[in-house]
C-alpha positions in Angstrom: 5.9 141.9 -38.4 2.1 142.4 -37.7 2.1 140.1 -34.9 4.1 141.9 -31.8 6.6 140.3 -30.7 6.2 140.1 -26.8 9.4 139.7 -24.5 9.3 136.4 -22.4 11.9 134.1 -20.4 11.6 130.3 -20.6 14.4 127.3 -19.2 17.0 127.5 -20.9 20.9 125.0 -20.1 22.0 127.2 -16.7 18.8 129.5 -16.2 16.6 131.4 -18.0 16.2 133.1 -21.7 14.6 136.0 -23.0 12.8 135.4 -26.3 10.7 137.2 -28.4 8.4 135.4 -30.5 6.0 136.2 -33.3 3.6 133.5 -34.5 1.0 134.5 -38.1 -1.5 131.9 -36.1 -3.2 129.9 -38.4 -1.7 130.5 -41.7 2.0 129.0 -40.2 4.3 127.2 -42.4 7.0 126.2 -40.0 9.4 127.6 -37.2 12.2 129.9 -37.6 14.7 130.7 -34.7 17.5 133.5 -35.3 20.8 133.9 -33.4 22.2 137.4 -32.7 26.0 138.5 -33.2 28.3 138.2 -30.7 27.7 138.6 -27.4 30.8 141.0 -26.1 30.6 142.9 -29.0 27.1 144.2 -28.5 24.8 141.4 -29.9 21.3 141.1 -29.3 18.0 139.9 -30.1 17.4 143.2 -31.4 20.2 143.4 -34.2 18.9 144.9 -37.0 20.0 142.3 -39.1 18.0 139.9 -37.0 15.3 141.9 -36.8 15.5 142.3 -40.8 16.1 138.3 -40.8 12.8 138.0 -38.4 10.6 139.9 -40.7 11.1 138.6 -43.2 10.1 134.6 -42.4 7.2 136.0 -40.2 6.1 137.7 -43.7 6.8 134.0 -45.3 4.7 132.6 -42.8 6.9 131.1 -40.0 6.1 132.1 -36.6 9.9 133.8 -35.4 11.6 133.1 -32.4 14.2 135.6 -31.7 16.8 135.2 -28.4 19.4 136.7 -25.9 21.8 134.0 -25.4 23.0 133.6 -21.9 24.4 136.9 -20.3 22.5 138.8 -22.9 19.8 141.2 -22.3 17.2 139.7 -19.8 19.0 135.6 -20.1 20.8 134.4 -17.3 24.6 132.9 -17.4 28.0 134.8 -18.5 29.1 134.4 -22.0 30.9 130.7 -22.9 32.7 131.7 -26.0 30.9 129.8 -28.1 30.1 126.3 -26.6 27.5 127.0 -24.1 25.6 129.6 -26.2 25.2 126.3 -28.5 23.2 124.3 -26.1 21.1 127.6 -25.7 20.3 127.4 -29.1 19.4 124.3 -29.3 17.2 124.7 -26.1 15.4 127.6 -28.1 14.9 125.5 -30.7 13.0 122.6 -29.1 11.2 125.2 -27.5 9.9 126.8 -30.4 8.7 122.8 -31.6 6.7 122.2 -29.2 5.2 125.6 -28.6 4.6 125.8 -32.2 3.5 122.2 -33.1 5.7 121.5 -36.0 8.9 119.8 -37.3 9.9 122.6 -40.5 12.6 124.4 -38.4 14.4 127.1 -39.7 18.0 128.2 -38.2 19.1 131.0 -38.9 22.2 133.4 -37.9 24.0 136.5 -38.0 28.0 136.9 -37.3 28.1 134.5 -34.1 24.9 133.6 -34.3 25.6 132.0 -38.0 28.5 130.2 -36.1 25.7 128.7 -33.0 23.0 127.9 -35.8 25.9 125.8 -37.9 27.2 124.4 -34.8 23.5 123.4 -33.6 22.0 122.0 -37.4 23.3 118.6 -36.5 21.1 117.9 -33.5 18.4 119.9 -34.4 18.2 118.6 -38.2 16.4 121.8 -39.5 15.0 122.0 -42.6 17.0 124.4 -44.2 19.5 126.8 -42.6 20.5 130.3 -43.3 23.7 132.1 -42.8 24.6 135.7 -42.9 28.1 136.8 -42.3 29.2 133.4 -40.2 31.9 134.0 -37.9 34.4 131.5 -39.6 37.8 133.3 -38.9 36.5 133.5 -35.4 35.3 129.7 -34.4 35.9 126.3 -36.0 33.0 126.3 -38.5 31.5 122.6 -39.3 30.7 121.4 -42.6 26.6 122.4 -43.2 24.0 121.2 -45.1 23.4 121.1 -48.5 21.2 123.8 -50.1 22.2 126.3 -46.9 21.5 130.3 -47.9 24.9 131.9 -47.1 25.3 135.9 -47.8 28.1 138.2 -47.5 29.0 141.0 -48.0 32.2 142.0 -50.5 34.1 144.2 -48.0 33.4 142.5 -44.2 36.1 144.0 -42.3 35.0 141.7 -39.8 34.6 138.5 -41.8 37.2 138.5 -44.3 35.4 137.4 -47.4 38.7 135.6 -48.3 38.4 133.0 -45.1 34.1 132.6 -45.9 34.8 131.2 -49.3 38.0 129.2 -47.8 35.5 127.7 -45.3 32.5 127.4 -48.1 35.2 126.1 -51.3 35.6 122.8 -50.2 31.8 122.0 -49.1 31.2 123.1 -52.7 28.7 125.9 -51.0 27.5 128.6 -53.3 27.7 132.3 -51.4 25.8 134.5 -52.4 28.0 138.1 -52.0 26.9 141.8 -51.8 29.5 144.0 -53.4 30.8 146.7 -51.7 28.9 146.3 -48.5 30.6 145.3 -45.0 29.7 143.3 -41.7 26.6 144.9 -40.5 25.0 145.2 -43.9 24.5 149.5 -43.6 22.2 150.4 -46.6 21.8 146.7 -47.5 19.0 145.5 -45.3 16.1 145.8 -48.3 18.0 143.7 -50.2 19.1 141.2 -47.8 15.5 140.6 -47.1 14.7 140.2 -50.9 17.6 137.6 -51.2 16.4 135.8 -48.4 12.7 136.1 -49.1 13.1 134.9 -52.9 15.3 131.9 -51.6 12.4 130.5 -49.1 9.7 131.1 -51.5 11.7 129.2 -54.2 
């Protein structure tokens, strides 16, 4: 990203949460909002796959909201195993609306964070939606939209590519799938922000 990303704090459900957001100014397509992995394991805004996932739509042209959820970093609240950390999403997202003026939202999410944005696309009705490594064997994964990017990677020792396509089968979801690569993407990151990039631009 050319644009720094500066660390603020806005409202969020039960206090306050640290963003960081990146906006290309005038030449903006839409929004795009990226959850981080899970929060007792180690997730934050600064993932490298969500920094990865964050640079690549601010080079597309979407200014790039990246949070902690609550307990996280600089965000107020202890962790809610999933339910909570849902309404801080959506909260982020609104956010991001208004402060950006438009209605193309992007969720997106990595591990967890593919979990919250899934969880959250029904309220927030984004315009498309992109998943990397969703936590399905974890949390009760809804049904998602059609035309959602999913990626994962061939040996996720923490995903079991086995229960992603159990989850994605009956939706009729294509997955897109990285051979030989595992959760946290080592060594993939160049091409996980080609697959995405060539997806949005299609």
């Amino acid at each position: 990203m050319t644009a720094a990303a500066g660390r603020e704090r806005i409202d969020g459900p039960v206090g306050r949460l640290e963003i960081a957001a990146s906006d290309p100014g005038s030449a903006r397509r839409g929004a795009a909002v990226i959850a981080h992995p899970h929060p007792l394991h180690g997730g934050t805004l600064d993932n490298k796959v969500v920094q990865t996932l964050a640079k690549t739509f601010f080079a597309l042209g979407f200014a790039v909201l990246r949070f902690n959820f609550r307990g996280v970093g600089g965000s107020d609240g202890v962790f809610d195993n999933g339910r909570g950390e849902i309404d801080d999403l959506i909260a982020v997202a609104q956010y991001a609306r208004t402060r950006f003026d438009t209605l193309e939202l992007v969720l997106a999410g990595f591990s967890f964070g593919g979990y919250a944005a899934a969880q959250a696309a029904p309220a927030l009705r984004p315009a498309r939606l992109a998943l990397v490594a969703p936590a399905v064997n974890l949390y009760t994964m809804p049904p998602v939209q059609p035309g959602t990017l999913v990626v994962h990677g061939e040996e996720d020792d923490v995903v079991p590519l086995k229960d992603l396509l159990a989850w994605a089968r009956p939706q009729q979801l294509p997955v897109t799938v990285f051979p030989g690569t595992a959760h946290f993407f080592h060594g993939m990151l160049v091409p996980l922000r080609e697959t995405v990039r060539r997806y949005f631009i299609a």
